[in-house]
VOROVO-176447 format. One record per atom (N, C-alpha, C): residue number from 0; residue in three letters; atom name; x, y, z. Coordinates in Angstrom, 2 decimals. Example, Ala and Ser with C-alpha at 12.3 -4.5 7.8 and 13.67 -1.06 7.14 Angstrom:
2
  seq  type  atom        u        v        w
    0   ALA     N    13.19    -5.69     7.80
    0   ALA    CA    12.30    -4.50     7.80
    0   ALA     C    13.20    -3.30     7.80
    1   SER     N    12.85    -2.25     7.08
    1   SER    CA    13.67    -1.06     7.14
    1   SER     C    12.90     0.03     7.87
This chain:
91
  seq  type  atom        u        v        w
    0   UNK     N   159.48   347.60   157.23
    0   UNK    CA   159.44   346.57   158.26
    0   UNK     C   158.86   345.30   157.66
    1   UNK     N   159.62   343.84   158.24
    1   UNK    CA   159.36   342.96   157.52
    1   UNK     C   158.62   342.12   158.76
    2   UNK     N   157.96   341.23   158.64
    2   UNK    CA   157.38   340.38   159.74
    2   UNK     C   156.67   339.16   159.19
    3   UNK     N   156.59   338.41   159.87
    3   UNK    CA   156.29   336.93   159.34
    3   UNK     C   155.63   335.94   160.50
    4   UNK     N   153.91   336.02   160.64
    4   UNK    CA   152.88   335.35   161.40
    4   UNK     C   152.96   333.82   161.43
    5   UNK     N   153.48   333.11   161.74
    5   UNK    CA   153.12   331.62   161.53
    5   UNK     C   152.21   331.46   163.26
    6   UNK     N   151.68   330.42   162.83
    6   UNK    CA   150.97   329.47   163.82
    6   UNK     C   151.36   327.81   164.03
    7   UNK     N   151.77   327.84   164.90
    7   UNK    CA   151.63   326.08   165.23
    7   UNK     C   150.98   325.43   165.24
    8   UNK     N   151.04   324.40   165.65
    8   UNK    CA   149.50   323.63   166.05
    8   UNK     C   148.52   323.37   167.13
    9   UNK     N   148.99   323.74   168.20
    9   UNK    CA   148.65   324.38   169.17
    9   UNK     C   148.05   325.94   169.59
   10   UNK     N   148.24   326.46   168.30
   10   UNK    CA   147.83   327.98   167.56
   10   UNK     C   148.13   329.21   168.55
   11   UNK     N   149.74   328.95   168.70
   11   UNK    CA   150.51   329.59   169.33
   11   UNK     C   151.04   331.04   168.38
   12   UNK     N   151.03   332.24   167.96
   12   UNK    CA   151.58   332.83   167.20
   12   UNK     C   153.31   333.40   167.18
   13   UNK     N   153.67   332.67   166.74
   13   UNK    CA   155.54   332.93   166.54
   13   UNK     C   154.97   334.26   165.59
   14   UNK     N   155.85   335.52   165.95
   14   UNK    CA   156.03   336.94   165.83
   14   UNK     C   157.49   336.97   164.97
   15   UNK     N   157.81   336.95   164.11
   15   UNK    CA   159.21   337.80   163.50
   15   UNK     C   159.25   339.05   163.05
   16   UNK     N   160.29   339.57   163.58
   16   UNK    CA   159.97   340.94   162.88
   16   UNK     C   161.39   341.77   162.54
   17   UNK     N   160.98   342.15   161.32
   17   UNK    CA   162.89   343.05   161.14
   17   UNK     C   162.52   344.11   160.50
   18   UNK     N   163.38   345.60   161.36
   18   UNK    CA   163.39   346.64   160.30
   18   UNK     C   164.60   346.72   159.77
   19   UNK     N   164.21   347.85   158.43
   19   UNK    CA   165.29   348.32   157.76
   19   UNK     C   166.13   349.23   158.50
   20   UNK     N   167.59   348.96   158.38
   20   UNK    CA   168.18   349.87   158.91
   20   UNK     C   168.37   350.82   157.46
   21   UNK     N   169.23   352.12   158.72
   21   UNK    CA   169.45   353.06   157.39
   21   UNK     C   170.68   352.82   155.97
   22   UNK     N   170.58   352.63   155.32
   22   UNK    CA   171.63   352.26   154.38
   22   UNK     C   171.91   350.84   154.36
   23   UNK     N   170.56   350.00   154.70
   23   UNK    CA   171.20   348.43   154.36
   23   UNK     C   170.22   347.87   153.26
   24   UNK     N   170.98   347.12   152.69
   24   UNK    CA   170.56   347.03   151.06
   24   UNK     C   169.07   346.11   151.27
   25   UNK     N   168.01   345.86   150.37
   25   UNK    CA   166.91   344.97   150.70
   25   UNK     C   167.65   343.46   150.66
   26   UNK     N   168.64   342.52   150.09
   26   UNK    CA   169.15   341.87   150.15
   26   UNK     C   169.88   341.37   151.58
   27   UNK     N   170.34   342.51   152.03
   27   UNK    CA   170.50   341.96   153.63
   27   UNK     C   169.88   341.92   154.49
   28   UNK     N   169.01   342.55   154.18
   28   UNK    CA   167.39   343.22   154.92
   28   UNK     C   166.86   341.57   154.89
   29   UNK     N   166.81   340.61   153.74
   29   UNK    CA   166.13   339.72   153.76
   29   UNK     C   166.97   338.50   154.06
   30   UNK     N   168.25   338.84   154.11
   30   UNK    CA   169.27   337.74   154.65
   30   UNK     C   169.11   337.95   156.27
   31   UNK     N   168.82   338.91   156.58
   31   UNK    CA   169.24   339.13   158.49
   31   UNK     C   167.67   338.56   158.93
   32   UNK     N   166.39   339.09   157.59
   32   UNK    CA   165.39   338.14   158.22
   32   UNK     C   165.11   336.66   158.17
   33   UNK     N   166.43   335.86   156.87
   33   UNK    CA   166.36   334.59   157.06
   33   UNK     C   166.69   334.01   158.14
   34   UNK     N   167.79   334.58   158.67
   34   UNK    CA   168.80   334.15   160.32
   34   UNK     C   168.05   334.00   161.06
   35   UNK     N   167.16   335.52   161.87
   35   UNK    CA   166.03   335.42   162.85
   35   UNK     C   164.80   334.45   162.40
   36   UNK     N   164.56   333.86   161.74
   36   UNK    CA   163.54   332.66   160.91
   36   UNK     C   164.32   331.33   161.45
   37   UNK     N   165.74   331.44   160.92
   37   UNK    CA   166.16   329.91   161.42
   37   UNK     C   166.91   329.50   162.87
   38   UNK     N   167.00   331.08   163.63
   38   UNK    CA   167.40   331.06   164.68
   38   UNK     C   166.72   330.49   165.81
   39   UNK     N   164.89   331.16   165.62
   39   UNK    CA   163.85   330.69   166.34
   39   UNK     C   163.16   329.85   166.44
   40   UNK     N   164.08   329.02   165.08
   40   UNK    CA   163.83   326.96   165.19
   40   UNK     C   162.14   327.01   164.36
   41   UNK     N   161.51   327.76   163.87
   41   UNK    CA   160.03   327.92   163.22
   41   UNK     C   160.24   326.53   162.68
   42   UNK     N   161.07   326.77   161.33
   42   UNK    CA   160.78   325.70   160.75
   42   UNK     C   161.74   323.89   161.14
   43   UNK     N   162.59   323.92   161.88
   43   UNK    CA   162.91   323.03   162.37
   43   UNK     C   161.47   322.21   163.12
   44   UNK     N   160.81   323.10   163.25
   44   UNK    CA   160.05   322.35   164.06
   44   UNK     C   158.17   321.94   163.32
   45   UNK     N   158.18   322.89   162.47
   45   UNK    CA   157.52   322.45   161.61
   45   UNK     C   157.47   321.16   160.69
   46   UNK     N   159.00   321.07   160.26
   46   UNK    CA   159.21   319.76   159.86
   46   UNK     C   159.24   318.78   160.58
   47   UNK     N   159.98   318.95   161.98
   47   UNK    CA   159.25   317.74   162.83
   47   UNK     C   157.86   317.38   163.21
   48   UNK     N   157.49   318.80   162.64
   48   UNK    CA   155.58   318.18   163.66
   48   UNK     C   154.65   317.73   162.10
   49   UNK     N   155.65   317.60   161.06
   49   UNK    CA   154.96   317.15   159.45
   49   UNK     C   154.82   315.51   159.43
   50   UNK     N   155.33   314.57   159.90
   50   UNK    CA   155.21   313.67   159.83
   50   UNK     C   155.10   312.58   161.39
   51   UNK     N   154.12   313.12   162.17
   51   UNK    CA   153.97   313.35   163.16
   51   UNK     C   152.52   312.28   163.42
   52   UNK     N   152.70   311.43   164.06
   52   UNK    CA   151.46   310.56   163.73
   52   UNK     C   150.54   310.54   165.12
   53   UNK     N   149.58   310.53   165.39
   53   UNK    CA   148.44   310.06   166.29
   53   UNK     C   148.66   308.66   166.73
   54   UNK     N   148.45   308.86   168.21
   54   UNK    CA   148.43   307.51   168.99
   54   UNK     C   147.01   306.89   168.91
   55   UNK     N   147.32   305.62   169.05
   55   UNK    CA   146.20   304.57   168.30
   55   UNK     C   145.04   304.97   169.51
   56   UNK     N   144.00   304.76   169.52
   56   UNK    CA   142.89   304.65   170.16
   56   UNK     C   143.03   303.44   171.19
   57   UNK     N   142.31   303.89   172.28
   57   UNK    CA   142.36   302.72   173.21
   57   UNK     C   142.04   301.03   172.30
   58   UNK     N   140.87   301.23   171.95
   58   UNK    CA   140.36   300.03   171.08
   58   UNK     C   141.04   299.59   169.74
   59   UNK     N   141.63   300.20   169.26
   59   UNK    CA   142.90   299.77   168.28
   59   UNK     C   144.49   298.74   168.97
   60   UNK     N   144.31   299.69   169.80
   60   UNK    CA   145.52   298.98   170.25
   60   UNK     C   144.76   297.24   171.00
   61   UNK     N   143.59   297.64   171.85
   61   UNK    CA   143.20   296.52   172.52
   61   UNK     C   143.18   295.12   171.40
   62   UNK     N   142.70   296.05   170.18
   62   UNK    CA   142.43   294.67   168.55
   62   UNK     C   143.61   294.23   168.63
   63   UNK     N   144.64   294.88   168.56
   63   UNK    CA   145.85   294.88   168.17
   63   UNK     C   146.32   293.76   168.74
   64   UNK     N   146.34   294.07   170.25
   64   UNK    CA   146.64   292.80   171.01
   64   UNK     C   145.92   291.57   171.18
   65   UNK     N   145.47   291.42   170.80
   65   UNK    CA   144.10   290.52   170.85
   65   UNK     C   144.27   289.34   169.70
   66   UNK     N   144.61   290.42   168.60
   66   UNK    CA   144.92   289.67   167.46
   66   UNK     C   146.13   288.75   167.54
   67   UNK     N   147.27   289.74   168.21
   67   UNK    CA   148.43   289.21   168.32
   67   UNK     C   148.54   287.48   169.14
   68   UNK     N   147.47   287.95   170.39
   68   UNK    CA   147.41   286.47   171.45
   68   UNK     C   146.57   285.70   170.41
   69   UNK     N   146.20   285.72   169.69
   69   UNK    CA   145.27   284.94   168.65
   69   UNK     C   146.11   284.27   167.66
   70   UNK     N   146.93   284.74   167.35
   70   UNK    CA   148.21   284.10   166.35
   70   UNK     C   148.72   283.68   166.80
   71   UNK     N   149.51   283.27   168.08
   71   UNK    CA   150.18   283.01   168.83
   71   UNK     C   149.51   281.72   169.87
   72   UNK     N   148.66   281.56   169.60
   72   UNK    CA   147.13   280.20   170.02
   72   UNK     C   147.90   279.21   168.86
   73   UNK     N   147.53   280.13   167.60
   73   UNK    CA   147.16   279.17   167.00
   73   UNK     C   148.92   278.27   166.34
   74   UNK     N   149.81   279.26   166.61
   74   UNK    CA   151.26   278.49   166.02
   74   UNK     C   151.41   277.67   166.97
   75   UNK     N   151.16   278.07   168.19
   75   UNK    CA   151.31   276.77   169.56
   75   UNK     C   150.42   275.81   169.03
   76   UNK     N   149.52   275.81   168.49
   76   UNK    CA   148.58   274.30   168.31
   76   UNK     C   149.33   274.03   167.40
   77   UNK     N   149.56   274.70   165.83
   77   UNK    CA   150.37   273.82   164.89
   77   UNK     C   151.74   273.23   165.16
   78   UNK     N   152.61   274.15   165.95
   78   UNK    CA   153.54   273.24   166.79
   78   UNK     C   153.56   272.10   167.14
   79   UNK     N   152.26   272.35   167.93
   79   UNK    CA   152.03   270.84   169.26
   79   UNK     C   151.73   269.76   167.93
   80   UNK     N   151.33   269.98   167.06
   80   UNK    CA   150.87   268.79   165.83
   80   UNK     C   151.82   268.75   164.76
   81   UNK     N   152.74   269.26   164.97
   81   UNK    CA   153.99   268.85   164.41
   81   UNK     C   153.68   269.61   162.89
   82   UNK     N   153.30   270.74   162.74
   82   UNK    CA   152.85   271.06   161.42
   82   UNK     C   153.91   272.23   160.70
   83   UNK     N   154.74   272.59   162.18
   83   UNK    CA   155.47   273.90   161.54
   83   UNK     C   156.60   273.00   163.03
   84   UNK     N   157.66   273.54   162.21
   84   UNK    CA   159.33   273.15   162.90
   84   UNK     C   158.88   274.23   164.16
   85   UNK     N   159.87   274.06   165.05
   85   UNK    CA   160.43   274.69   166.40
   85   UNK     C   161.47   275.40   165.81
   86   UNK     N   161.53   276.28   165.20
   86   UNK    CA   163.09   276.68   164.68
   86   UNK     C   163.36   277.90   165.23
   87   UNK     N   164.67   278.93   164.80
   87   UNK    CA   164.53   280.24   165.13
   87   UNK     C   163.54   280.50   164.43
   88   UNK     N   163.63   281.64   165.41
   88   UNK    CA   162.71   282.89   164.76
   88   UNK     C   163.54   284.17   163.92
   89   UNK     N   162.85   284.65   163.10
   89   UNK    CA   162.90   285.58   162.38
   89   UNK     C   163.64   286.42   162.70
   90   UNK     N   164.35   287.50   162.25
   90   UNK    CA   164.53   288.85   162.52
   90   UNK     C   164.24   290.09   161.63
């Protein structure tokens, strides 16, 4: 009997488990346990939860914006003084 413990991140335990039947070679034995592995999405979802980022903190984001109305002061003043064109903007 073959079986394979993973944990999420939520530390949920995903269970796989395969026996040998009678007369099946260890090669299919370990092909029928790759199927049930990619059937139950384990690692599909492992790789999605790998690059998986944290939401900013209240006070990060508040800088964030803060900074932003702060840059945005100051191109309106160089505007108004003729220091930078009215042109498009960027993309």
């Amino acid at each position: 009997m073959h079986s394979l413990k993973l944990y999420d991140n939520l530390n949920f335990m995903i269970l796989i488990q395969v026996t040998k039947n009678s007369n099946e070679s260890p090669i299919s034995l370990l092909r029928r346990f790759n199927r049930k592995v990619q059937d139950s999405g384990i690692i599909r979802r492992a790789k999605s939860l790998k690059y998986n980022q944290r939401e900013l903190s209240f006070y990060k984001r508040k800088m964030a914006a803060l900074k932003k109305i702060e840059s945005r002061k100051k191109i309106e003043k160089l505007k108004k003084l003729g220091k930078i064109k009215d042109g498009p903007r960027k993309k």
